[in-house]
Phi, psi and omega in degrees: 000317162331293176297323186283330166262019158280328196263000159305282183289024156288301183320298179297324166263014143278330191295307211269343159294319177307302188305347189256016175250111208258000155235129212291342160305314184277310175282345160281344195254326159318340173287319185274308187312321175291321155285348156305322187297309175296351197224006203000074153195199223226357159242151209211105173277073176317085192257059189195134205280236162249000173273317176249031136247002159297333169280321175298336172273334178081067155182153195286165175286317186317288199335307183318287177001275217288332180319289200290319170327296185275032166247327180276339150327312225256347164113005196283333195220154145232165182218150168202094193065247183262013193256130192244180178205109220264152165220145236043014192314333162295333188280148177290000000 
């Protein structure tokens, strides 16, 4: 029982850190970090769509998109289907 409302209020403050990351781009990419982070590694299997994490994030699934299209421009991620891949991922 401890545990399960530790890891609520882990969730909620992560959650109200994401949400105060006012560009949308950044907070997504802080987002796969923190599920990388949960897992310590560095591929990241999206079993989840973009409506619900897009709801969890507050910005649209378009937004979701569009995000990762300019973080994989920028060299931050690759995607291969649902599989992302962070690279540099300890750095801001």
């Amino acid at each position: 029982m401890t545990q399960k409302l530790v890891n609520q209020v882990r969730s909620l403050k992560t959650n109200i850190e994401l949400r105060s990351i006012k560009n949308s781009d950044l907070r997504l990419l802080q987002y796969l970090r923190y599920l990388a982070a949960s897992g310590d590694r560095k591929v990241i299997n999206l079993d989840r769509s973009f409506k619900e994490i897009s709801a969890e994030l507050g910005i649209t699934p378009e937004t979701i998109s569009r995000a990762l299209v300019k973080l994989e421009r920028k060299g931050r991620i690759s995607r291969q289907k649902n599989n992302i891949t962070l690279h540099n991922w300890s750095a801001s």
